[in-house]
DSSP file (Angstrom, degrees, kcal/mol; ACC not computed):
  #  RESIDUE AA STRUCTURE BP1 BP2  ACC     N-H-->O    O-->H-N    N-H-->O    O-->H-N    TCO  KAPPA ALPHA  PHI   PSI    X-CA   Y-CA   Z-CA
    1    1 A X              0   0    0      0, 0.0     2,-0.5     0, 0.0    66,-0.0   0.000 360.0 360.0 360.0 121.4   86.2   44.0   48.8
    2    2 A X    >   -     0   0    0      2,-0.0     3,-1.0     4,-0.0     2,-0.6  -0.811 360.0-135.4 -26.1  81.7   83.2   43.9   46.6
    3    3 A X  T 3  S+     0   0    0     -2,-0.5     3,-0.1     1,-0.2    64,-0.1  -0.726  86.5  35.8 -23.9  78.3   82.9   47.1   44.2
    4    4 A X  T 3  S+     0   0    0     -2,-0.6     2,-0.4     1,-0.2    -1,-0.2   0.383 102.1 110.7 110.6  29.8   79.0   48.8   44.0
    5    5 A X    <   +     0   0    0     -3,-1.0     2,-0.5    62,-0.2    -1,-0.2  -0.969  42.0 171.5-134.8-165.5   78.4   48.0   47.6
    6    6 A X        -     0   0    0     -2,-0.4     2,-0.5    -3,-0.1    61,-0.2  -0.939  27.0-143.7-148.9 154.1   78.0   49.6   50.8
    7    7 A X  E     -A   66   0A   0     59,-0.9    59,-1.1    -2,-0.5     2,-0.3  -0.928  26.0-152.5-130.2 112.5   77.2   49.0   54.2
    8    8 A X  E     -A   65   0A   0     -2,-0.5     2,-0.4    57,-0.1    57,-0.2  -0.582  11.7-169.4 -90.3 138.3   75.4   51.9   55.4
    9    9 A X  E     -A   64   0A   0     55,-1.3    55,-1.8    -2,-0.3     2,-0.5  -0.969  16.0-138.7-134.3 135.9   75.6   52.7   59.7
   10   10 A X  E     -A   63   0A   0     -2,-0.4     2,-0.6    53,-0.2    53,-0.3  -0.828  14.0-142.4 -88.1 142.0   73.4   55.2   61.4
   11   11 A X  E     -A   62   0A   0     51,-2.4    51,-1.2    -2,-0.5     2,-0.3  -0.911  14.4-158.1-102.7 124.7   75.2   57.3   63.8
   12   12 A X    >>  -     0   0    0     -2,-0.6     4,-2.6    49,-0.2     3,-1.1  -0.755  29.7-103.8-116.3 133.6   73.2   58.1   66.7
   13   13 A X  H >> S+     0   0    0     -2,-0.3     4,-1.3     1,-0.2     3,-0.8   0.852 123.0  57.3  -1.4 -88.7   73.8   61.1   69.3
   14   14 A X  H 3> S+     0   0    0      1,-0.2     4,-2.8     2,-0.2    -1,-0.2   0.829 110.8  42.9 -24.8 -51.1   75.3   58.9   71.7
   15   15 A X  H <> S+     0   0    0     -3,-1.1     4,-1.8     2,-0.1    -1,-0.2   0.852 109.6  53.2 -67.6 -27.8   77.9   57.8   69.0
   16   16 A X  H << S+     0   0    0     -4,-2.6     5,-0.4    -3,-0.8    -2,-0.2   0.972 104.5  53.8 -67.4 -79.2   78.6   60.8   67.8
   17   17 A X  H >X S+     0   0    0     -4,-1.3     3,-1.8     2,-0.2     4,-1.3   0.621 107.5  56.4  47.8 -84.5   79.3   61.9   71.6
   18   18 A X  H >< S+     0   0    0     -4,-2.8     3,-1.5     1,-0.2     4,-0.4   0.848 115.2  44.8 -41.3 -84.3   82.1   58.6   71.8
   19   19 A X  T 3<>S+     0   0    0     -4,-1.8     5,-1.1     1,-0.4    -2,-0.2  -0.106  99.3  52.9 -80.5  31.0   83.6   60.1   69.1
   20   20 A X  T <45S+     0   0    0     -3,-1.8    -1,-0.4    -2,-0.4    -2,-0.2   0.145 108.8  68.1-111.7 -24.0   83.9   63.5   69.5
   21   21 A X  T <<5S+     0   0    0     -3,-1.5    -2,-0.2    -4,-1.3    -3,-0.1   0.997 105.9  37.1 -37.0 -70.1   85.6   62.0   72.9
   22   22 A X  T   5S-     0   0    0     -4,-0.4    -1,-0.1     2,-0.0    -3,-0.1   0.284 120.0-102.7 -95.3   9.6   88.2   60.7   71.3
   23   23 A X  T   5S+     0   0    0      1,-0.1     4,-0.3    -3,-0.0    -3,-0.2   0.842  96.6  97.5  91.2  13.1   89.0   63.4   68.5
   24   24 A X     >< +     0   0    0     -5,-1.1     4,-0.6     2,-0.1    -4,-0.3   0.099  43.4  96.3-137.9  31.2   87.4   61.5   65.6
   25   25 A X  H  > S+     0   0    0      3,-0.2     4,-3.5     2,-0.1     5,-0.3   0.848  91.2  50.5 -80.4 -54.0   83.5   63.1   65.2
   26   26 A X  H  > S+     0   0    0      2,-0.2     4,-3.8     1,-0.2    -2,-0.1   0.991 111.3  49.0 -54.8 -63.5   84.9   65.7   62.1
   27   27 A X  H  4 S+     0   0    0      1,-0.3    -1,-0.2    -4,-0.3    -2,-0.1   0.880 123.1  27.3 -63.2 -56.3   86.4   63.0   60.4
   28   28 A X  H  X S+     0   0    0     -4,-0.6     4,-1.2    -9,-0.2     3,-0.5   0.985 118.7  50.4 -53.9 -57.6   83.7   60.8   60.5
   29   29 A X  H  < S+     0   0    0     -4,-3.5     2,-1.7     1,-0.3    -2,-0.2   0.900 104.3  66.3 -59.9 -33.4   80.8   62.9   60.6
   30   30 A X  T  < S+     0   0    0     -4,-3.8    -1,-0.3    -5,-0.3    -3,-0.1  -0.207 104.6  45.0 -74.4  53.0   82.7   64.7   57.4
   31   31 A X  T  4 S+     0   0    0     -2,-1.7    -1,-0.2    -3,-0.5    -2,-0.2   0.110 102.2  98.0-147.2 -38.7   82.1   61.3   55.3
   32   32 A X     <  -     0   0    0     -4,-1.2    32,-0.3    32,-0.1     2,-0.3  -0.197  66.5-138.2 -51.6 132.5   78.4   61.1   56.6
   33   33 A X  B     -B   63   0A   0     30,-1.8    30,-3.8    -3,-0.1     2,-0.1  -0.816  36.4-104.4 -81.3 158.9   75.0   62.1   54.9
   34   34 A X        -     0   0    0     -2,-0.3     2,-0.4    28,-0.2    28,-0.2  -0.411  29.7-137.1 -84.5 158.5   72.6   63.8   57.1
   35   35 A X        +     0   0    0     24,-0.3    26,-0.1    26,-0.2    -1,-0.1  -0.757  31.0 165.3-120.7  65.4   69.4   61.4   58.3
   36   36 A X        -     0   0    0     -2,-0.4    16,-2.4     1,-0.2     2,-0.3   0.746  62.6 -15.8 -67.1 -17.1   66.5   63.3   58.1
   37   37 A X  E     -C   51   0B   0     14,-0.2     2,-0.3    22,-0.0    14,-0.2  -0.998  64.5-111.0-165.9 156.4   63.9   60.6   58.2
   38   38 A X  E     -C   50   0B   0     12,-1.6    12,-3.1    -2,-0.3     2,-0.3  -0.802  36.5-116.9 -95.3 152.4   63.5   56.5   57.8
   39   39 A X  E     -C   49   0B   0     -2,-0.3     2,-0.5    10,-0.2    10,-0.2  -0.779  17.4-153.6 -79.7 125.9   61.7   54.9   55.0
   40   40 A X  E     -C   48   0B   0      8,-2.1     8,-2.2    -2,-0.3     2,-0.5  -0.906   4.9-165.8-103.6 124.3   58.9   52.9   55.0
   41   41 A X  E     -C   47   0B   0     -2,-0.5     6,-0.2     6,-0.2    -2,-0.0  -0.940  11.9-147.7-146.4  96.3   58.4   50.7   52.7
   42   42 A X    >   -     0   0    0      4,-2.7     3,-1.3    -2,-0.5    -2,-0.0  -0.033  30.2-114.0 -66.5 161.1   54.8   49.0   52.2
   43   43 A X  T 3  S+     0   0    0      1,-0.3    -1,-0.0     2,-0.2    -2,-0.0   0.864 110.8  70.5 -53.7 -38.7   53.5   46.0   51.2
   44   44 A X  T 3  S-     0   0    0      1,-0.2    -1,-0.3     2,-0.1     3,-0.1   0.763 123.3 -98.9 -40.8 -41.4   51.9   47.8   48.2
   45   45 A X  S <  S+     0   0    0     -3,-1.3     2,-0.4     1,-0.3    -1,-0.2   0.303  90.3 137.0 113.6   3.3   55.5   48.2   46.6
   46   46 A X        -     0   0    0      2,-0.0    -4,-2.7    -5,-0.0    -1,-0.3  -0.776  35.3-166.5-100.0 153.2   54.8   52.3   48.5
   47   47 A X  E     +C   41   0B   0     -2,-0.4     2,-0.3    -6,-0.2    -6,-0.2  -0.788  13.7 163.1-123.1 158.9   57.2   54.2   50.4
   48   48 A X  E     -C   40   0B   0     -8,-2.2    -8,-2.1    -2,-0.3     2,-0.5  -0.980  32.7-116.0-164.6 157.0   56.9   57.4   52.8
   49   49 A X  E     -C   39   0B   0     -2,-0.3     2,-0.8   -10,-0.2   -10,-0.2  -0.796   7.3-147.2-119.4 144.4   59.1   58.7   55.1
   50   50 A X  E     -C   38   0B   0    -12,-3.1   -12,-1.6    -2,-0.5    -2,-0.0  -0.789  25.8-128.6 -92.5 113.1   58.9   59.0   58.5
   51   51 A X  E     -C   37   0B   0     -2,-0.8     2,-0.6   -14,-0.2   -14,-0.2   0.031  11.2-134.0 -45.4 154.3   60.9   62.4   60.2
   52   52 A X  S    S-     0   0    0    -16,-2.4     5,-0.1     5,-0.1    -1,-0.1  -0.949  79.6 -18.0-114.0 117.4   63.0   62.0   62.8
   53   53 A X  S    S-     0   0    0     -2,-0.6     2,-0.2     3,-0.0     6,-0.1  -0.223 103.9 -54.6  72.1 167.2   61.7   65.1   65.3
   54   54 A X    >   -     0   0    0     -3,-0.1     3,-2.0     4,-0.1    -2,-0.0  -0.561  61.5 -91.5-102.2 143.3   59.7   67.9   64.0
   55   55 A X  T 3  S+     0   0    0      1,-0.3     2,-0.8    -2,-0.2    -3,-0.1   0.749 122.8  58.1  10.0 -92.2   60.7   70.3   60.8
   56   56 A X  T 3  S+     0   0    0      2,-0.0    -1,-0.3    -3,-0.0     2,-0.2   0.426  93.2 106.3 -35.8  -5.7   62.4   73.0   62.9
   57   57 A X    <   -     0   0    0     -3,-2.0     2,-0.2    -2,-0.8    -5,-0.1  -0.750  65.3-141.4-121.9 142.4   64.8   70.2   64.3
   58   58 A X        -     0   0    0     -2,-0.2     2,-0.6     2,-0.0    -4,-0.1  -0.819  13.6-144.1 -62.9 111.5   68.0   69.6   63.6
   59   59 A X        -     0   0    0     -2,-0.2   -24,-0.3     1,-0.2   -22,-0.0  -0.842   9.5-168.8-109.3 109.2   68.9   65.7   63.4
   60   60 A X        +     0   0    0     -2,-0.6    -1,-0.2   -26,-0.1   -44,-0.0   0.410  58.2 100.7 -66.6  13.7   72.4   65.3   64.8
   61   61 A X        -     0   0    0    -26,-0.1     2,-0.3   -49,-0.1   -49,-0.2  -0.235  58.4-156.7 -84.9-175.3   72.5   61.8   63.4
   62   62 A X  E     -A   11   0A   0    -51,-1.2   -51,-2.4   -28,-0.2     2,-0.5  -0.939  21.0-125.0-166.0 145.3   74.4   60.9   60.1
   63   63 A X  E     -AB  10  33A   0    -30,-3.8   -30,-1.8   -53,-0.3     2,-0.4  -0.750  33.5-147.9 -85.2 125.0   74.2   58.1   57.4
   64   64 A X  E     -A    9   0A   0    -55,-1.8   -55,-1.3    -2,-0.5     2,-0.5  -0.791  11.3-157.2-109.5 147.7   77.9   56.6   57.3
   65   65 A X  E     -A    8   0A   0     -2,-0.4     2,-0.7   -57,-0.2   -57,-0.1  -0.885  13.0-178.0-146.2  90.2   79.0   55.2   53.8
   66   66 A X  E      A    7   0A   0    -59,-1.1   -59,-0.9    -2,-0.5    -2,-0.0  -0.828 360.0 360.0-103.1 114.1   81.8   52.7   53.1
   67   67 A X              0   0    0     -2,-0.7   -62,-0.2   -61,-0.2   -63,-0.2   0.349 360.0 360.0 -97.2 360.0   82.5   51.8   49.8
């Protein structure tokens, strides 16, 4: 293992789903940060982010973090 990285995994509905099957959605999800929106990242060297769903919406997805 490598020390100051990470491999970041997005969790999708669907995954979450699988693993709330099997007993193991808390335990993961409770590691996750929430995924409000991807980054876009132009040629210019500018970034903006795109939402996932409108405002009002909730995004069940989650940014997974292994260090």
């Amino acid at each position: 293992m490598v020390r100051g990285r990470s491999i970041n995994l997005a969790l999708s509905v669907r995954g979450r789903e699988a693993l709330r099957r099997v007993g193991l959605e808390d335990v993961v999800v409770a590691t996750g940060i929430p995924m409000y929106a991807r980054m876009i990242h132009d040629l210019d060297g500018t970034r903006r982010p795109i939402p996932y769903g409108k405002p009002d919406q909730v995004r069940n997805g989650c940014i997974v973090i292994f260090i």
